[in-house]
C-alpha distance (Angstrom), angle and dihedral (degrees) to the residues before:
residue distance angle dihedral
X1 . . .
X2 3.66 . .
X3 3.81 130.4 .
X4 3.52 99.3 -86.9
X5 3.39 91.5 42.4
X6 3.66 88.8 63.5
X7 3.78 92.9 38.8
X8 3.70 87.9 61.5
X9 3.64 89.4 49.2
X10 3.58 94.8 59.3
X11 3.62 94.5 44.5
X12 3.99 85.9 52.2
X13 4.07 87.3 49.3
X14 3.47 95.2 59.2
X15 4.08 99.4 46.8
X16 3.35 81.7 48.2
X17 3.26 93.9 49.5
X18 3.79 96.3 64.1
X19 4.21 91.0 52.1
X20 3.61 89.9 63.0
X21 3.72 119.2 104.9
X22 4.27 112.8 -105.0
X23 3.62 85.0 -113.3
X24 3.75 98.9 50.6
X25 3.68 101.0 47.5
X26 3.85 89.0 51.7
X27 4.00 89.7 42.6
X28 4.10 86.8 54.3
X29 4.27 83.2 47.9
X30 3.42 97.7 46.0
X31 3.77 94.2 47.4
X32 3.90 90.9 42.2
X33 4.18 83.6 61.6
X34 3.65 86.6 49.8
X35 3.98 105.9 48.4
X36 3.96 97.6 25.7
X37 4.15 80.6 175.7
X38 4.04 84.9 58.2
X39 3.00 94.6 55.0
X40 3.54 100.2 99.4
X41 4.25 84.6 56.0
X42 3.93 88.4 63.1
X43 3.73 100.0 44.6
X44 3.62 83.4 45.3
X45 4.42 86.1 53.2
X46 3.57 93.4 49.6
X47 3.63 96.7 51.3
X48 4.03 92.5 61.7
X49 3.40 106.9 80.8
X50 3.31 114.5 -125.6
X51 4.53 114.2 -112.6
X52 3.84 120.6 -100.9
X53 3.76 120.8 -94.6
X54 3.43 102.2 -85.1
X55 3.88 99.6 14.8
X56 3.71 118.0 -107.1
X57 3.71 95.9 175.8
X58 3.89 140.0 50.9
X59 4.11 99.5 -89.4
X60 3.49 125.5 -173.2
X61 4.45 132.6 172.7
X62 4.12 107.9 -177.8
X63 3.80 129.2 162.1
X64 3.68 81.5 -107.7
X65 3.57 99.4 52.9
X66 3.91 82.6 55.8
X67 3.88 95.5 43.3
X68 3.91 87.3 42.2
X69 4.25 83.0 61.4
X70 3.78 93.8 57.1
X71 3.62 113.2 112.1
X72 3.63 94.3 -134.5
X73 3.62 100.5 37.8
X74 4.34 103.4 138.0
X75 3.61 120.8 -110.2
X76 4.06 87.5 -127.4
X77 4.06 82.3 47.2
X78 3.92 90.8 63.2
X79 4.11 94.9 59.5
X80 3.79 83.6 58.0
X81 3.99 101.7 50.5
X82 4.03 103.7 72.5
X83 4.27 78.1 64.8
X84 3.79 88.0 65.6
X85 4.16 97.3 72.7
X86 3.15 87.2 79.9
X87 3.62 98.1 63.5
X88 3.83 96.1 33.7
X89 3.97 134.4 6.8
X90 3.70 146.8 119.2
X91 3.89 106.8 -141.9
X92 4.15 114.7 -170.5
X93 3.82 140.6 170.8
X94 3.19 153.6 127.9
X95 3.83 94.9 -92.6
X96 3.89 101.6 28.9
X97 3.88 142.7 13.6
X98 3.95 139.6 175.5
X99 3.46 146.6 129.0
X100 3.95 138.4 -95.7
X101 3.81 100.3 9.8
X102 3.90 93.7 -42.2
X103 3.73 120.4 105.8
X104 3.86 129.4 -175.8
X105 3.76 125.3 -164.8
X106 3.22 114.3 -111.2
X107 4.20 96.3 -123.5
X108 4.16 82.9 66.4
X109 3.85 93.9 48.4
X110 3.57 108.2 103.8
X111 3.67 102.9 178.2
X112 3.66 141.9 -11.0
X113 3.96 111.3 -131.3
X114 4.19 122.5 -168.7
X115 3.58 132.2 -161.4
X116 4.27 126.3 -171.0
X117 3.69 107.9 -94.2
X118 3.91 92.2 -130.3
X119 3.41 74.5 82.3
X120 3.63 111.3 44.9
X121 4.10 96.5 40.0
X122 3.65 97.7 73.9
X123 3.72 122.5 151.0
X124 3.75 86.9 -129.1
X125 3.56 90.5 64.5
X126 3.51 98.5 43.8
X127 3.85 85.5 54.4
X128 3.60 95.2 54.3
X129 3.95 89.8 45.9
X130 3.93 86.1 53.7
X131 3.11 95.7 52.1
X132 3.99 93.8 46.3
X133 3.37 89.0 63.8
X134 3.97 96.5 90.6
X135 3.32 95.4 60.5
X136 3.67 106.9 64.1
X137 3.72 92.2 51.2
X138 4.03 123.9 74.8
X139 3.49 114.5 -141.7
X140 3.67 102.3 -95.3
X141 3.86 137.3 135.9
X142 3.72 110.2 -70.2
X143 4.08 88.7 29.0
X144 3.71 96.8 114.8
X145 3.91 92.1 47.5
X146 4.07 88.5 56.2
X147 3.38 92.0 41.4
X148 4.01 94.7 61.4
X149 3.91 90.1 36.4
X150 3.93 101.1 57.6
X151 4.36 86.1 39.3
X152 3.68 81.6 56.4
X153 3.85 99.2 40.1
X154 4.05 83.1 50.6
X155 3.48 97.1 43.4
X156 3.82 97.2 45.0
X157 3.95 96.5 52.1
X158 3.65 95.0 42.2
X159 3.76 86.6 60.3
X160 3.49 92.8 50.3
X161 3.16 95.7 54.6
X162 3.85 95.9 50.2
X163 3.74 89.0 49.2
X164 3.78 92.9 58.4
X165 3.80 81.4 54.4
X166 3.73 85.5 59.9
X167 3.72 99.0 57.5
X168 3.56 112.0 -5.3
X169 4.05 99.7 57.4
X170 3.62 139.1 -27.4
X171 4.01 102.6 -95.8
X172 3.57 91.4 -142.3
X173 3.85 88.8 70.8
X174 3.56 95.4 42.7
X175 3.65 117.0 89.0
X176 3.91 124.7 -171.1
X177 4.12 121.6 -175.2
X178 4.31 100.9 -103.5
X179 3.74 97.2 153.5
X180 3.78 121.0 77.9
X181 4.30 108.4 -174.3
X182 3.80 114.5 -168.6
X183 3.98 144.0 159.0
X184 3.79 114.8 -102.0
X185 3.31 135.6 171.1
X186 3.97 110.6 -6.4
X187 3.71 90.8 -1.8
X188 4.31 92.0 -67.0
X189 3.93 104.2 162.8
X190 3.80 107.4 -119.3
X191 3.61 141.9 174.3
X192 3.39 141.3 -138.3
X193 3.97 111.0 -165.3
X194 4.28 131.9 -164.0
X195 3.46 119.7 -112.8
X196 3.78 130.4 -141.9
X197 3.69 96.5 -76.9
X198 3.94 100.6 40.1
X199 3.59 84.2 45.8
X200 3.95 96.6 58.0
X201 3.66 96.2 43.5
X202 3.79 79.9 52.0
X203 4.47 80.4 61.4
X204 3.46 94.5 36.3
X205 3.26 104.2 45.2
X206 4.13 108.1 35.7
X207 3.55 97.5 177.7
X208 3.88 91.6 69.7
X209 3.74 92.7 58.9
X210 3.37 88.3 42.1
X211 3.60 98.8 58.4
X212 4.13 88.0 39.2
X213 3.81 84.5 61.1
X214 3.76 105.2 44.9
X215 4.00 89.0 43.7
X216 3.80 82.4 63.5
X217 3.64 95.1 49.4
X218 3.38 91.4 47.7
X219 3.62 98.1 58.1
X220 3.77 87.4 36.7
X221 3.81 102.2 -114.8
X222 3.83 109.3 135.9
X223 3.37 142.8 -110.1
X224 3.29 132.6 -139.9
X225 3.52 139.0 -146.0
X226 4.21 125.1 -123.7
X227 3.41 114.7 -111.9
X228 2.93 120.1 -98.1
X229 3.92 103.4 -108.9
X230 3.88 125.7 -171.7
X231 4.30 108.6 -79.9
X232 3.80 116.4 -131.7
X233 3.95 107.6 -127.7
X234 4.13 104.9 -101.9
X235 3.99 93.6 -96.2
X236 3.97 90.8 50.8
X237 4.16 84.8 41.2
X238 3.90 94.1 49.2
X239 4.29 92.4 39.8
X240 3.75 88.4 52.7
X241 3.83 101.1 42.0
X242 3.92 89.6 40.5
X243 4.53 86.3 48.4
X244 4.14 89.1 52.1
X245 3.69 95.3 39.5
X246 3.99 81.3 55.8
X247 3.50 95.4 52.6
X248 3.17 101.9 49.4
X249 3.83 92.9 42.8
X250 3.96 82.9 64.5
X251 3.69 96.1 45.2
X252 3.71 88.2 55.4
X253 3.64 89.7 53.1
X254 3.68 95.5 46.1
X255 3.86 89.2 53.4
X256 4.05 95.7 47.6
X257 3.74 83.8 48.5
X258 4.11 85.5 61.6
X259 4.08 109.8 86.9
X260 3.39 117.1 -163.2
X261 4.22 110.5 -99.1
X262 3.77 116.4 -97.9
X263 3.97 86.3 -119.2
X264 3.36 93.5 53.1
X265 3.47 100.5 33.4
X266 4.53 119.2 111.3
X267 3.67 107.4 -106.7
X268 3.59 109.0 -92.9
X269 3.63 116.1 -100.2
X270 4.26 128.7 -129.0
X271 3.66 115.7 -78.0
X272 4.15 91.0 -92.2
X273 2.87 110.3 21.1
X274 4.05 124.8 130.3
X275 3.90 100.6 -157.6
X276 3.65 111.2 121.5
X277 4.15 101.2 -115.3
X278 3.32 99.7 94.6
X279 3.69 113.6 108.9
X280 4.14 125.5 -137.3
């Protein structure tokens, strides 16, 4: 990416900056104090702006679309990030929509469900998301860079999103769309649900939800309430939230303690140059 390129990206972070929801932008601020290493994720977040409300236009937020906006992200890297929506993405617009590299059209959808994202952000999740990571990249060179990058991405939103949950609004009484219900083959009812990353930019970033939800009214496909599970008191609430936000603090910080293996590692780059194959 060259400097203008970059320039322009900047210039596009702070419009965007100004469509995000109060609480997002000081979700993404609060988590950037939190994961300093992240940081680059959440710059990377607010430079996407966010989709109309309803969608008009193919919309999609991935971990790769985030690790793609990293100014150091290798050339070799980039082949490698279209593989990542299948661990992580938001996809929206007026035709289709889905979640994690698998989009439904919108004539199948039968019903758009939600749930309160105390209960989808759990560490355990996250964990298992981590972990998951592996497997949608083949060993080749650049690999190990990715790798770290979309564990970070994941890590870095998630935390935002459970930090907005510590001042912003209780989680538990925040709901966010994560279940997509459609017909598919001989008209068998099946679902399509959001995983731990589409479901915190689905915190972080309220206008996406928003604009997942009134796409559905508009084409008159329903949506339904989360049940109503049992609420912690606010001391139990606070102890949890304030135990996962901890974990996943230290994940983070194991994963931005894991550099890249020389093997696997980009070639390094000249001392000033701007091309993207220098590793970080």
């Amino acid at each position: 990416m060259g400097t203008g390129e970059r320039a322009g990206g900047l210039g596009r972070l702070i419009g965007a900056a100004a469509e995000l929801g109060e609480a997002g932008r000081q979700a993404v601020l609060r988590g950037g104090r939190s994961a300093a290493g992240g940081r680059w994720a959440l710059t990377a977040l607010g430079s996407v702006a966010p989709p109309p409300v309803p969608a008009t236009e193919p919309w999609k937020l991935s971990v790769g679309t985030l690790i793609g906006c990293h100014p150091r992200t290798p050339a070799v890297a980039h082949k490698l990030l279209g593989l990542l929506d299948g661990f992580g993405a938001v996809h929206l617009g007026s035709t289709k929509v889905g979640f994690d590299g698998e989009e439904v059209e919108w004539d199948k959808v039968v019903e758009i469900r939600t749930r309160n994202a105390f209960e989808v952000l759990t560490t355990t999740a996250l964990e298992q998301d981590v972990d998951r990571i592996r497997e949608f990249l083949p060993p080749v060179p650049g690999r190990k860079w990715a790798v770290t990058k979309a564990g970070e991405a994941l890590a870095t939103v998630v935390l935002a999103a459970l930090e907005r949950g510590s001042v912003d609004q209780r989680l538990d009484e925040l709901t966010v769309p994560t279940r997509i219900v459609y017909r598919g083959l001989l008209g068998r009812e099946r679902t399509v649900d959001a995983g731990s990353f589409a479901a915190a930019t689905l915190v972080v970033v309220g206008r996406v939800g928003e604009s997942l939800i009134a796409t559905a009214r508009q084409r008159g496909i329903p949506v339904l309430p989360a049940e109503q599970a049992v609420r912690p008191d606010r001391a139990a609430h606070v102890a949890v939230l304030r135990e996962r936000t901890d974990s996943v603090a230290r994940l983070l910080a194991r994963i931005e303690r894991s550099d890249p293996d020389p093997a696997e590692a980009p070639a390094p780059t000249p001392a000033l140059s701007l091309d993207k194959d220098s590793t970080d």
